[in-house]
C-alpha positions as CSV (number, residue, x, y, z in Angstrom):
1,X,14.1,-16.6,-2.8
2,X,10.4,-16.8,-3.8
3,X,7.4,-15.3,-2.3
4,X,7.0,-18.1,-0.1
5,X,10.5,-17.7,1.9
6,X,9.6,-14.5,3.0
7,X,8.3,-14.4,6.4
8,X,5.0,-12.7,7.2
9,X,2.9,-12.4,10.3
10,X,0.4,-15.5,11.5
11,X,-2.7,-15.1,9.4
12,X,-1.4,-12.2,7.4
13,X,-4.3,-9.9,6.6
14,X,-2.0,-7.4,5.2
15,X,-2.7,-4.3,7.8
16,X,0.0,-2.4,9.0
17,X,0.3,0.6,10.7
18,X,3.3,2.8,11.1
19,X,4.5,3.9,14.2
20,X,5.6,6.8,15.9
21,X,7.3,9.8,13.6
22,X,9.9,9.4,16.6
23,X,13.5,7.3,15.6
24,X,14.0,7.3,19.6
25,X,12.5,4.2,21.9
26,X,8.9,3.7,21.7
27,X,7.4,5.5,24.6
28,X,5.6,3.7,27.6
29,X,3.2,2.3,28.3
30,X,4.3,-0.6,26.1
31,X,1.4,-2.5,27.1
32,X,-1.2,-0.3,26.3
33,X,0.4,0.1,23.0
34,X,0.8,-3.9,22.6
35,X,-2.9,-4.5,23.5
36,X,-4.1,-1.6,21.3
37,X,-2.2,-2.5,18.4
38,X,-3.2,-6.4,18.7
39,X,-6.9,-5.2,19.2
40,X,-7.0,-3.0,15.7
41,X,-5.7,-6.7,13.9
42,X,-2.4,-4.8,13.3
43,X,-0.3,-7.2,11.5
44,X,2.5,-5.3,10.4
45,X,4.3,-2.3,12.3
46,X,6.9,0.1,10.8
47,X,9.4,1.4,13.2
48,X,11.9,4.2,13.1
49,X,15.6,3.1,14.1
50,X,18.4,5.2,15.5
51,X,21.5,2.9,16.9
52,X,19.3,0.0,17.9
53,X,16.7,2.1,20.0
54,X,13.5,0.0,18.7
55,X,15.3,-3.5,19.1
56,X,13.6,-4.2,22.1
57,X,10.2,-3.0,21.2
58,X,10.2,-5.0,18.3
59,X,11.0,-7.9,19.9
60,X,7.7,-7.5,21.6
61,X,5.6,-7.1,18.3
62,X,7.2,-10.1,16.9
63,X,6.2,-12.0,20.0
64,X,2.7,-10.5,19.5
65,X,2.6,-11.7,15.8
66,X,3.2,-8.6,14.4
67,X,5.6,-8.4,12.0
68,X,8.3,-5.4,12.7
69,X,9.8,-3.3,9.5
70,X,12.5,-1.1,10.6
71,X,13.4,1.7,8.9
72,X,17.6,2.6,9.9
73,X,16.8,6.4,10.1
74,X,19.5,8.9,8.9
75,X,18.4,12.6,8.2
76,X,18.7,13.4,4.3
77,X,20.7,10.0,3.6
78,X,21.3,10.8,-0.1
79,X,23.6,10.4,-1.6
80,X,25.9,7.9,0.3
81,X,25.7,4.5,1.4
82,X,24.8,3.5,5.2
83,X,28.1,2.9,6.2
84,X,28.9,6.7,5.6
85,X,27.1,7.3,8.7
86,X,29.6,7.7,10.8
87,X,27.4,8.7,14.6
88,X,26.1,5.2,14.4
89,X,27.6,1.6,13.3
90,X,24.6,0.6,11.1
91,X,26.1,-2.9,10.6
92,X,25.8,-3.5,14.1
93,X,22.6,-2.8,14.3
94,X,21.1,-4.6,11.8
95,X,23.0,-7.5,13.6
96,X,21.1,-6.7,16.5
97,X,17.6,-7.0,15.0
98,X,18.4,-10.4,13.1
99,X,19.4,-11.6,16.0
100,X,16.2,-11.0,17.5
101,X,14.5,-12.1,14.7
102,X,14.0,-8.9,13.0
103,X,14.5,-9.0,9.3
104,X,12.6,-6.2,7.1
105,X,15.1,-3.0,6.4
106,X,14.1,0.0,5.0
107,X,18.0,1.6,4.3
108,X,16.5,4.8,2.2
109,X,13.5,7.4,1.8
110,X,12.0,8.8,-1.0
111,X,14.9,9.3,-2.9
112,X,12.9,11.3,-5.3
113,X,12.8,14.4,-3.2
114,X,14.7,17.1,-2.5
115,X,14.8,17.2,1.2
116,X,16.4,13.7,1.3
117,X,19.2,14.6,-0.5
118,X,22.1,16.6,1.5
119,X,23.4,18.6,-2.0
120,X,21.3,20.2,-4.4
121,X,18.7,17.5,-5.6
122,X,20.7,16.1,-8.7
123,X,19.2,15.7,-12.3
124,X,20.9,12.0,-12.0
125,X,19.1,11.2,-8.9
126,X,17.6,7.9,-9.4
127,X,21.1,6.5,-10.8
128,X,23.3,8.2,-8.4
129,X,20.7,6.4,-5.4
130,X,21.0,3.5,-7.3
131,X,24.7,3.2,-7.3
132,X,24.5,3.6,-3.4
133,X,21.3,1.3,-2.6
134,X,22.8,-1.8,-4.4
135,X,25.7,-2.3,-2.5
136,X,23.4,-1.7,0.9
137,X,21.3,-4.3,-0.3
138,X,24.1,-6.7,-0.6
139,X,25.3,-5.9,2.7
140,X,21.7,-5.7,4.8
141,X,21.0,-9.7,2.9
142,X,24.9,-10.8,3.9
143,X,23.6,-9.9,7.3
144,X,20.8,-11.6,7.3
145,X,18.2,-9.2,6.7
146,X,15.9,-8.2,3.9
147,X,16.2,-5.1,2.0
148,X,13.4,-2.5,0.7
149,X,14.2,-0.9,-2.3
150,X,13.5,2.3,-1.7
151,X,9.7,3.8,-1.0
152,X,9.1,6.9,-3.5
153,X,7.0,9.8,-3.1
154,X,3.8,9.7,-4.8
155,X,4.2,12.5,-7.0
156,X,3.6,13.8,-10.8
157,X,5.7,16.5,-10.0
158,X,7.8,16.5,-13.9
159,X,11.4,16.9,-11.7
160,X,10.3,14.7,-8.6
161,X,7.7,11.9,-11.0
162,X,7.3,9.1,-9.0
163,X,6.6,6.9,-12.2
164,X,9.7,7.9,-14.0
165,X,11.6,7.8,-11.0
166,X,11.5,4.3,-10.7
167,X,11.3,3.3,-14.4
168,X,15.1,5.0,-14.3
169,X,16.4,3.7,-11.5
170,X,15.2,0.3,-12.8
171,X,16.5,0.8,-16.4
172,X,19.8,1.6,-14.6
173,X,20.2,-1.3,-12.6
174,X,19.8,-3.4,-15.6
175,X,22.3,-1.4,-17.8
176,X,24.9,-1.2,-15.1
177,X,24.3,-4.0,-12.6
178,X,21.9,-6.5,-14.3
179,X,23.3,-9.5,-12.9
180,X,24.2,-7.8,-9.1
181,X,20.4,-6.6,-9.3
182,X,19.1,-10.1,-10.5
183,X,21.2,-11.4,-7.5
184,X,19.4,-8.9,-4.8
185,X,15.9,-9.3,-5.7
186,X,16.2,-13.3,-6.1
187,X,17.6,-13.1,-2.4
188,X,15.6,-10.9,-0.4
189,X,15.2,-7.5,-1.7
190,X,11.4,-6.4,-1.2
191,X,9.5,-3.2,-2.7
192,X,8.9,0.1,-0.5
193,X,5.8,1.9,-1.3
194,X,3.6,4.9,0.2
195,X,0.6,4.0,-1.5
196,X,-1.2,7.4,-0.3
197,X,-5.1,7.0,-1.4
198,X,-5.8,10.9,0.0
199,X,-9.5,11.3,-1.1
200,X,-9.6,9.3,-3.8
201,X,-11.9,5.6,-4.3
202,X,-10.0,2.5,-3.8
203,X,-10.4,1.9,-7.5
204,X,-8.6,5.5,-8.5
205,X,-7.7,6.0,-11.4
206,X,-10.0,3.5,-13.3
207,X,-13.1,4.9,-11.3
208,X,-15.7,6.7,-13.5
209,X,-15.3,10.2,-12.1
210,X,-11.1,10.3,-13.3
211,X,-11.6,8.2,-16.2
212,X,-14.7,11.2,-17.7
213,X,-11.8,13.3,-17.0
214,X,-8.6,11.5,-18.0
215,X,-9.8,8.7,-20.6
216,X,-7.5,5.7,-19.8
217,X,-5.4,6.8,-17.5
218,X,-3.4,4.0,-15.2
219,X,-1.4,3.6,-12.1
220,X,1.3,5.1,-14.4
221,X,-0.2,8.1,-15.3
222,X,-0.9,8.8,-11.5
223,X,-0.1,6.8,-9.1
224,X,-1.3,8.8,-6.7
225,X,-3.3,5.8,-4.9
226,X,-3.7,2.7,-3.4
227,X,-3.3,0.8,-6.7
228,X,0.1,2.8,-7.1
229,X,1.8,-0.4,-5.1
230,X,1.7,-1.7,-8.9
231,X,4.2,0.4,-10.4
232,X,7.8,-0.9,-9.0
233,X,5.9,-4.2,-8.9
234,X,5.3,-4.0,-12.5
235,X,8.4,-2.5,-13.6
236,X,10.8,-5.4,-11.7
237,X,9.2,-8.0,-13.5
238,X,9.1,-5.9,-17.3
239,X,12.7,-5.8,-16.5
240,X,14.1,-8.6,-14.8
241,X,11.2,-11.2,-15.0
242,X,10.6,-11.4,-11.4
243,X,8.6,-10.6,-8.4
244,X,9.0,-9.5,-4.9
245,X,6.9,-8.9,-1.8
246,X,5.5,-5.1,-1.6
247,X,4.6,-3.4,1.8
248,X,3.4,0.3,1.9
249,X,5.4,1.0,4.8
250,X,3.4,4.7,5.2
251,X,0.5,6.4,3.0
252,X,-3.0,5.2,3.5
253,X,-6.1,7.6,4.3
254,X,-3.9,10.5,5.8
255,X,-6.4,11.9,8.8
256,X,-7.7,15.4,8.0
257,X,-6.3,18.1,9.6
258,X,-6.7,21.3,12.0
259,X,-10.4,21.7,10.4
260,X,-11.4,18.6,10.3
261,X,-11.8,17.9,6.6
262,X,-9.2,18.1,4.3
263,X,-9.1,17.6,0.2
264,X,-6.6,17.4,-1.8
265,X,-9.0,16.2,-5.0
266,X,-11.9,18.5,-5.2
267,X,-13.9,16.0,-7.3
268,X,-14.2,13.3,-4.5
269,X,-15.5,14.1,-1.4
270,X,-13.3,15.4,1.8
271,X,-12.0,13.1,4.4
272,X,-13.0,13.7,7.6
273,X,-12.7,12.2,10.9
274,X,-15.3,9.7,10.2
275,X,-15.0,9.2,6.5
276,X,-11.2,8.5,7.5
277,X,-12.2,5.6,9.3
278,X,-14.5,4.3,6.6
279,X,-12.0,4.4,4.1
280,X,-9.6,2.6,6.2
281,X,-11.5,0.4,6.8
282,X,-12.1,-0.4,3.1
283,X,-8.8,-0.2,1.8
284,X,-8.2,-3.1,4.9
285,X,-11.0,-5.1,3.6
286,X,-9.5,-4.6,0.2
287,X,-6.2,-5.8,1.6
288,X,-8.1,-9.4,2.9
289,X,-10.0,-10.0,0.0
290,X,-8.7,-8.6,-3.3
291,X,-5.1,-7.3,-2.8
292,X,-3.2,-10.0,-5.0
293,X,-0.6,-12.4,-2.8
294,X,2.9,-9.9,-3.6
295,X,1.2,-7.5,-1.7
296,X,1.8,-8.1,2.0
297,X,1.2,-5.2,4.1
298,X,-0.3,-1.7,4.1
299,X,1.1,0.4,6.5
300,X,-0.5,3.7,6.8
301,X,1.0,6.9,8.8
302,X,0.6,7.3,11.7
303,X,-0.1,6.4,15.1
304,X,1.0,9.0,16.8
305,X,3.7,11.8,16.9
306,X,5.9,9.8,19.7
307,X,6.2,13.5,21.1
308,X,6.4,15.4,17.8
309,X,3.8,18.1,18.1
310,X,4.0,18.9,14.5
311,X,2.6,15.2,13.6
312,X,-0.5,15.3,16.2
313,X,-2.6,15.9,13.3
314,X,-1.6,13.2,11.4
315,X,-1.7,10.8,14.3
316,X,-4.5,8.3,14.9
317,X,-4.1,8.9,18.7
318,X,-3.6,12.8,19.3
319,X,-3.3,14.2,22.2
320,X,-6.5,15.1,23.4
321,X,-8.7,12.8,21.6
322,X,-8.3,9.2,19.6
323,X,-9.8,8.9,16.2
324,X,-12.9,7.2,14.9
325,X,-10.5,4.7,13.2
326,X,-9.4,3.2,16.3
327,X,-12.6,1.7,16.8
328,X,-13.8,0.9,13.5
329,X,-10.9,-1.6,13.0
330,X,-11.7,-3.3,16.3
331,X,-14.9,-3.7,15.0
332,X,-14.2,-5.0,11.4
333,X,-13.6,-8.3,10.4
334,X,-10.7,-9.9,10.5
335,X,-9.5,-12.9,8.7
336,X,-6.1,-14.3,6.6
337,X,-5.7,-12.4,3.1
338,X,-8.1,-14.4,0.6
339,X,-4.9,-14.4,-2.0
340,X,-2.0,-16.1,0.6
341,X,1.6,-16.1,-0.9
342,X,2.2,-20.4,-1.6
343,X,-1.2,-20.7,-2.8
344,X,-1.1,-23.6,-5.2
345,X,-3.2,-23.4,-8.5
346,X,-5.1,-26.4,-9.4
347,X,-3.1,-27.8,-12.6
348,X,-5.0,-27.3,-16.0
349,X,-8.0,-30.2,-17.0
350,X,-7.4,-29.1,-20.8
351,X,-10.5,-28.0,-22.6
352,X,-13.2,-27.6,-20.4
353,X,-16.2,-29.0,-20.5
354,X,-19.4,-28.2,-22.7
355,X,-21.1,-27.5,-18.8
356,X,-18.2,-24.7,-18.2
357,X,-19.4,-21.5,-18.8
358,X,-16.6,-20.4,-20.6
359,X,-18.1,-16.9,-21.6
360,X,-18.6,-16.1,-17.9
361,X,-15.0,-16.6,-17.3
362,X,-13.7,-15.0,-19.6
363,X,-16.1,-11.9,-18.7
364,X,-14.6,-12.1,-15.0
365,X,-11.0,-12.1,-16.0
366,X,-11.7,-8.9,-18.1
367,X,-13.3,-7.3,-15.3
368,X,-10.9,-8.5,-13.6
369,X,-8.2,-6.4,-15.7
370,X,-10.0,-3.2,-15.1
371,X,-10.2,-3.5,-11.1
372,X,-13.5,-4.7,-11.0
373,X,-15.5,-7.4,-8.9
374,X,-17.8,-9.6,-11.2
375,X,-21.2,-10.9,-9.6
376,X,-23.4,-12.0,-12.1
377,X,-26.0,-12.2,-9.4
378,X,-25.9,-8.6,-8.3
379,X,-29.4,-6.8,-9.2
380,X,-27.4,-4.2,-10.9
381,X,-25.4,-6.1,-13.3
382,X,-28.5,-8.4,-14.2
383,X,-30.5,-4.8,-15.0
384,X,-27.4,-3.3,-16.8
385,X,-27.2,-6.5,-19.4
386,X,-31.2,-6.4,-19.2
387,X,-30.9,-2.6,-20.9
388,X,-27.6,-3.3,-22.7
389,X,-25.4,-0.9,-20.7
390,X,-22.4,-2.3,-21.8
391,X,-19.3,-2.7,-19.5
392,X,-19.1,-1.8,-16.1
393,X,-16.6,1.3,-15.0
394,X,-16.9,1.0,-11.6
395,X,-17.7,-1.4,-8.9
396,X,-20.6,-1.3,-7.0
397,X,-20.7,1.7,-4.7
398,X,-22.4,0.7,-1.1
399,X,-23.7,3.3,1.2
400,X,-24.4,6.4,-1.0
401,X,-26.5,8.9,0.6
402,X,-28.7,9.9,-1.7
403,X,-31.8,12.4,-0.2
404,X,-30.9,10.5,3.1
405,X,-31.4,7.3,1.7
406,X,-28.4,4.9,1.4
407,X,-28.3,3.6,-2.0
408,X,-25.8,1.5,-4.0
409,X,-24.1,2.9,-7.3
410,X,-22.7,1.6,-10.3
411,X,-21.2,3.1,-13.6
412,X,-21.7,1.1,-17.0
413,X,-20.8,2.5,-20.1
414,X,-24.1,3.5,-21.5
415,X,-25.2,4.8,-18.1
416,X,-25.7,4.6,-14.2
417,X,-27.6,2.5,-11.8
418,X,-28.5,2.9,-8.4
419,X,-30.9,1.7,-6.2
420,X,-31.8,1.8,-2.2
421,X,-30.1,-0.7,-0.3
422,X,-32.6,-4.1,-0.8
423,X,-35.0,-2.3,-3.0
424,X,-33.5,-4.0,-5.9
425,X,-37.0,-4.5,-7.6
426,X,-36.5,-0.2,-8.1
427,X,-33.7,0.2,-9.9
428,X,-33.3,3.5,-11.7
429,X,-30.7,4.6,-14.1
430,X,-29.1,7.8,-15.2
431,X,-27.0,9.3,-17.4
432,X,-23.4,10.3,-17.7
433,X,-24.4,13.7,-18.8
């Protein structure tokens, strides 16, 4: 399979959202849900699974247009293979969800920590998981369905390290199964992620503020972000030259909690109820307009507990109120990703002509490379080349209070501009320092 066999939603515009933390029937009223969900532009929808309970409801998203991934829930699955679960007949009920049209399987859950695992977390962990997942993969695509390998846990933990998790399990797969693993990925298997943002910018960790304090650090030195999706992505094509859809089937701005503000990075600022919702809506408008075409969904946690009291912080509708969020994505835009998957490039003219502005291009694909949006025409990059800033290290930065003005930011190498909003005839700069 290529990206193009896979199915996706009508005018994929890659947002997701996961459902309940409940495996048990998605509660009523099913069409308050429906028209809620639709409303938001939800595209995707991740369900919990126990013996076929969500079969039904996801019949109803997939009449909708939204695209269902079901995860086959078992409690600490690992290690063993989903056949061992002997309370319900997993093969059958994948059967039933092809049948209905269902075909994106999660069969495993963050492997890479401990409270998955039902024995001591073992220092082979990503090979022993391996040895299992394979052989579910081949059995979820002889069924008809499409496999996730399996979402990690965003983590730099040394014994749980997301990165070196999956470089491992990949490395194995090619020493031990090369050709199987070929097989799976070139007929259906798909990448899990959890691409968590927590506070950090959309652009974390190229951003100015992590690279002053971690000089070149990537997606694989922390890939504790949205551009995390990059490192099994990455890793599957060093290894076996190829590609495979990705869908962050939870993660996303986590909603703050008990207080009302929570940080995990003290040197970005707290997400709150409010800012929650911006940044959502961000990383969506990311997802339309920059997220490259292997990336077709963002699913983040959660819309509500389904019942699950600890969850009601987490949730997007809680018990006694429903979140900014909920709104803002009614209101935002909403369109078909900019990078669809069967896009065709226009074949090569040669050498371009002397009219081309080969210089600019080349600029754009290097800004390209480090995350970054290039528009000559921006009042801040014209300034930045007029006083020979050098290279940008950020993208602009809309809607920066600053003394209760909303300014736009942006971080060269030789210094800072900002401006108000349309006063671009008053730029001023500042330093690093």
């Amino acid at each position: 399979m290529i990206l193009a066999d896979f199915p996706q939603p009508p005018a994929n515009n890659g947002r997701g959202l996961h459902g309940t933390a409940s495996n048990q029937r998605f509660p009523d009223p099913w069409d308050y849900w429906l028209n809620e969900i639709c409303e938001m532009g939800i595209k995707w929808f991740k369900l919990l699974d126990d013996g076929g309970s969500n079969v039904d409801f996801a019949k109803e998203l997939l009449h909708r247009g939204v695209m269902p991934v079901i995860r086959l829930y078992i409690d600490a699955p690992n290690p063993g293979r989903i056949t061992d679960y002997a309370r319900v007949d997993e093969v059958a009920v994948i059967r039933r969800y092809v049948a209905a049209g269902i075909r994106y399987f999660e069969i495993n859950n963050e492997p890479n920590l401990g409270n998955e695992w039902h024995i001591p977390y073992p220092p082979d962990a990503p090979e022993m998981t391996m040895d299992n997942w394979l052989p579910d993969a081949e059995l979820v695509i002889s069924l008809g369905g499409l496999p996730a390998f399996p979402a990690l846990a965003q983590t730099q933990d040394p014994r749980f390290n997301s990165v070196n998790w999956c470089r491992r399990a990949f490395a194995y797969l090619k020493s031990h199964y090369a050709d199987r693993a070929a097989a799976v990925f070139s007929s259906g298997a798909w990448l899990a992620v959890h691409a968590a943002l927590l506070n950090h910018s959309l652009d974390y960790p190229y951003d100015a503020i992590n690279q002053r304090d971690h000089p070149r650090a990537t997606a694989f030195t922390d890939d504790c972000c949205l551009l995390g999706y990059r490192v099994p992505l990455d890793i599957l094509k060093e290894t076996f030259g190829l590609s495979a859809p990705v869908i962050s089937t939870e993660g996303g701005v986590f909603a703050p909690g008990p207080s009302g503000s929570t940080t995990w990075d003290t040197r970005y600022p707290a997400i709150t109820k409010q800012t929650h919702a911006t940044n959502t809506v961000a990383m969506f408008q990311w997802m339309m307009d920059q997220s490259p075409a292997e990336f077709f969904g963002m699913c983040p946690w959660l819309i509500f507990g389904g019942g699950n009291s600890a969850w009601d912080y987490d949730s997007w509708y809680r018990r006694n109120e429903i979140l900014p969020v909920v709104a803002a994505l009614k209101g935002m835009p909403n369109y078909a990703k900019k990078n669809p998957v069967g896009a065709v490039p226009k074949p090569s003219p040669g050498l371009p002509p002397a009219s081309v502005d080969v210089a600019n291009i080349a600029r754009g694909v290097a800004w390209s490379a480090l995350k970054i949006t290039l528009n000559p025409d921006a009042a801040l990059f014209k300034k930045a080349k007029e006083l020979q800033l050098g290279h940008p290290v950020t993208n602009e930065i809309p809607g920066v209070m600053i003394g209760g003005v909303r300014c736009v930011v942006q971080g060269f190498a030789n210094g800072i501009l900002y401006a108000k909003e349309g006063d671009w005839g008053n730029i001023q700069m500042a330093t690093w320092m």
